[in-house]
N, C-alpha and C positions, 0 to 999 in steps of 0.2 A: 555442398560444403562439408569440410569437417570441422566440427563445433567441438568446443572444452567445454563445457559447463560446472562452475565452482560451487557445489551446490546440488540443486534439482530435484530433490524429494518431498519439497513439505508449497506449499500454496504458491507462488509466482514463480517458485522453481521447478517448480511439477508444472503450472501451465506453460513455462517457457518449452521445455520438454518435450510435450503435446502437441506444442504449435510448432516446433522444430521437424519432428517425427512426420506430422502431417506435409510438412513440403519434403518428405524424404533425405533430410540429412542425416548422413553417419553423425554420430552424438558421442560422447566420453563424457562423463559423468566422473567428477572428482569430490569426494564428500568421505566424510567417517562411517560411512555404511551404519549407523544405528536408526536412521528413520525412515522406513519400509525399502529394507533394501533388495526386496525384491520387486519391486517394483521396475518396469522396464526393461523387460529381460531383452529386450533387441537393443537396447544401447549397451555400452560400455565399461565399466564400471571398474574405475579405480581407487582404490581404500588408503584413505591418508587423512593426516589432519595438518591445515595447513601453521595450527599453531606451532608445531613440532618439526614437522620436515614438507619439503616439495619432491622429496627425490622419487616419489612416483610419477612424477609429470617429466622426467628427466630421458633426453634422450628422442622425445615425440616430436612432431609438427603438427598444428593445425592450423587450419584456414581462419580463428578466429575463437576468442575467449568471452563468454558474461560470466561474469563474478555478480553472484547475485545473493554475496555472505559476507561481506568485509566491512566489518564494523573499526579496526582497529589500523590508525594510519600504517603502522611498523608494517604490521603482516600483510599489507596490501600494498605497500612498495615492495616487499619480500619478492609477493605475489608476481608483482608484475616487472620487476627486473629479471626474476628468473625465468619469466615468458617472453621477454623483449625479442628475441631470435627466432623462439618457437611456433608464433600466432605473428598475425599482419596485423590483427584487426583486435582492440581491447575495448568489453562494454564492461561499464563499471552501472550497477544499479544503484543509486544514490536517493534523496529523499529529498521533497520541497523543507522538512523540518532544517536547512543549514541556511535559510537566510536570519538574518542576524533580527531584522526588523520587520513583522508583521502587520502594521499596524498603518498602514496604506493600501488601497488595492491596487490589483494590477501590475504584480509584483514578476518583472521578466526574470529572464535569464543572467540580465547584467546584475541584477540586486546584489547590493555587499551581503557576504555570506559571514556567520559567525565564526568568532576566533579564539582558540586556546593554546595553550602551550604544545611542542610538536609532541613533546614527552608522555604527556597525556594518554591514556588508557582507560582509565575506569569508563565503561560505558553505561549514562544513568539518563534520566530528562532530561537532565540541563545539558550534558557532555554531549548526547546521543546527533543531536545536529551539524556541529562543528566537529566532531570527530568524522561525519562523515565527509564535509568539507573538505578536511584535512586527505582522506582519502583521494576524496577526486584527485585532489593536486596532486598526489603522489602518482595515480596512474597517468595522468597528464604529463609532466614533465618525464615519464620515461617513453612514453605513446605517442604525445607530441599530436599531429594531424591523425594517428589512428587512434585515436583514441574519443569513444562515446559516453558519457553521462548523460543518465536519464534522472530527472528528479519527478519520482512519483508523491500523490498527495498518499489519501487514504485509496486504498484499493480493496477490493470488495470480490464477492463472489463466492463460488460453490468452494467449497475445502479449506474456510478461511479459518485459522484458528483463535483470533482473537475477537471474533463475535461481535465487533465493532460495528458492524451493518445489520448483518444475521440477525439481530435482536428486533431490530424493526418489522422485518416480513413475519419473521414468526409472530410476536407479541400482537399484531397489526390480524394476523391470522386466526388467531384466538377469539378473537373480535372484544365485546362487552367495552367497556369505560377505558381509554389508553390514554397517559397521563401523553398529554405532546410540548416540546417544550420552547418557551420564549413565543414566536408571533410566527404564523404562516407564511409570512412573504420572507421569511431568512434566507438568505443564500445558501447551497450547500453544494459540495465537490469531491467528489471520487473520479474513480476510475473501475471500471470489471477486469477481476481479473484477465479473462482471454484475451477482453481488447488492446491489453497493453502488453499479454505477450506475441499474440501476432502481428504486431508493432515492431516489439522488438525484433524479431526474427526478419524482415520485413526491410528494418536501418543495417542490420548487420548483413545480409544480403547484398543488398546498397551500397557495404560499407561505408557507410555516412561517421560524422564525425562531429564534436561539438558537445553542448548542454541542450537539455531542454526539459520544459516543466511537461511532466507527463498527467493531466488532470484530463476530467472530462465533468459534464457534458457538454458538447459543440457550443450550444444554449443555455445560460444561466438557466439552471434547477431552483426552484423554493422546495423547504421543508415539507412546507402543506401538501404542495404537487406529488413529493414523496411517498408521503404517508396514504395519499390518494389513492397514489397507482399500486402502494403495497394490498389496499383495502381491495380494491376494483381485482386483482388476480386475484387474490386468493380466497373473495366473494363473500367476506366476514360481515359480521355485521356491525365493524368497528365503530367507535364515535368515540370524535377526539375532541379532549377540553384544553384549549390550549393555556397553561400558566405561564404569569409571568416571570422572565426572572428574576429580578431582583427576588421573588417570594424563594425561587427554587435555591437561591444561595442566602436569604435566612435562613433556610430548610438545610442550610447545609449536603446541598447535593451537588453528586460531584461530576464535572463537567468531563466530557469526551468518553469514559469508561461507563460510569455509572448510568449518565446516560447521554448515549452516543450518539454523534452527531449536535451534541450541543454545547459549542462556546460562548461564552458570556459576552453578546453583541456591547452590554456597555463601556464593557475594558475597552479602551484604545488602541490599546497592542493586540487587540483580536478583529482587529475590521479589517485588513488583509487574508484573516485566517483562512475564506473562504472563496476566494477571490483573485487566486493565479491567472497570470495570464497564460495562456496555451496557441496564441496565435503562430510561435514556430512550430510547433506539434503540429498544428493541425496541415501550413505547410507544408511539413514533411512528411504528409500522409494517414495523421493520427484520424481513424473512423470509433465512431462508436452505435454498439446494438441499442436497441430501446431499452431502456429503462425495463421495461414487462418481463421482456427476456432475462434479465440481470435475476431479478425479483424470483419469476418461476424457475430457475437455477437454483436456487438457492431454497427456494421451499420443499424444492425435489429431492435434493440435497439434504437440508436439514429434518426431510421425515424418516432418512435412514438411521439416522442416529439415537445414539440411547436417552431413553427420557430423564435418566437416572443424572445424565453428566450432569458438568459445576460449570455454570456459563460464565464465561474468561468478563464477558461486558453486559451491563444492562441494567435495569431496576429490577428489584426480586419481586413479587406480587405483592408481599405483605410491607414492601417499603413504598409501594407504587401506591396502595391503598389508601397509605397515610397521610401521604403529599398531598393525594386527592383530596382525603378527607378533611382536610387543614384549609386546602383552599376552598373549600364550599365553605368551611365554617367562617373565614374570614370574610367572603362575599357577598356570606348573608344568601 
């Protein structure tokens, strides 16, 4: 097939990429060339930004488009009216963040999704979900049956830049006293990266069409299990206290960034948080590696990197220390 790709250089656009290349498709790459734009010298590469113009896509055909950058409804109806002719086939990458209501589990495909004004642009946390809402529908009514939304959770893996997972295998790595948060049996849900791009490559192939929640694992995951199988690979000799939270937000610590993977289970509107359904996924093919594999990716991964950098997510040791220290001293 010949693939668009809006995008492609930086963590699920690089693995879309990968996974495309590996089944031998001709590839076009459409992005601003500033983030390794050498990268992928066998694909295609055309230099644009699509805030400004599309007229470098002008005049082509391809067998199918993922927009895997369209944060802003405008520019993604732009997008995909000036593809309607060009491509059969349009994937829009989208995000479980657009349902309105988390706070049930088991949250499908039909779930009412959040709503803002269409005018809307600023994209911030509260905007960031419903804007992309707003999206889908805009590739939807111009795509109609060709057209694919995929809503991933958190997604994870080797090249991630927001450190959102990464902090665990490593920190887990290091071994000694690892602050773990809320209670072992918490539910928790990603996706690896590869698995959901050779998913995608895989529906677009298919040319399938539709929504669907892109999470994993097959089997409800716990925290503990997590933290386990981060300790088991990488052979540390971690040991985990687990705190409560209500302690950890006296403590003022901040949930999902600071440290990842953890929603405050007693807000109400976070008991869906971790808890998508993914039964059309799996339907339509969605597989996932084990856990270990994910893990040693990423440990692989993050020992080439500089020790020097500034980690995007995580507890810093001297603020990990303190938590600790507060809860010993509370518990006697």
């Amino acid at each position: 097939m010949k693939i668009l790709i809006l995008g492609g250089t930086i963590f699920l656009g690089r693995a879309i990429v990968e996974a495309a290349l590996a089944k031998r498709h001709t590839l076009t790459l459409f992005n601003r060339g500033l983030s390794n734009p050498d990268r992928f010298p066998e694909a295609e590469k055309l230099i644009g930004d699509r805030k400004i113009s599309l007229e470098a896509l002008g005049g082509r055909n391809w067998d199918a488009v993922i927009d895997t950058c369209g944060y802003v409804p405008r520019l993604v109806r732009q997008s995909a009216e000036f593809l309607s002719e060009a491509v059969s086939h349009y994937t829009f990458i989208s995000t479980c963040s657009v349902y309105a209501d988390t706070s049930q589990s088991g949250i499908d495909e039909n779930t009412t999704v959040g709503k803002l004004a269409e005018n809307t642009e600023e994209v911030n946390g509260e905007t960031y979900g419903p804007l992309k809402a707003l999206c889908e529908q805009a590739v939807e009514k111009v795509f109609q049956d060709r057209a694919l939304v995929l809503r991933p959770g958190l997604i994870v893996g080797p090249f991630d830049p927001t450190d959102r997972f990464t902090y665990w295998p490593h920190r887990v790595a290091q071994g000694g006293e690892v602050l773990a948060p809320g209670r072992p049996g918490r539910a928790v849900q990603y996706i690896d990266v590869r698995d959901l791009a050779e998913w995608i490559i895989r529906m677009v192939e298919a040319r399938q069409a539709g929504v669907y929640n892109a999470l994993g694992p097959a089997s409800p995951m716990e925290m503990g299990d997590l933290l386990e199988s981060c300790k088991n690979v990488a052979g540390s000799d971690a040991r985990f206290t687990w705190i409560d939270e209500q302690f950890l937000k006296d403590q003022q610590a901040g949930e999902w960034i600071e440290i990842p993977l953890w929603i405050a289970e007693s807000d109400p509107a976070n008991r869906g948080f971790f808890a998508f359904s993914i039964e059309k996924a799996l339907a339509a093919g969605l597989i996932f590696r084990p856990l270990a594999d994910t893990i040693r990716a990423i440990l692989g991964w993050d020992a080439t990197r500089e020790e020097s950098r500034v980690w995007r997510a995580g507890l810093t040791h001297q603020r990990e220390e303190e938590i600790l220290r507060l809860w010993k001293g509370r518990t006697g």
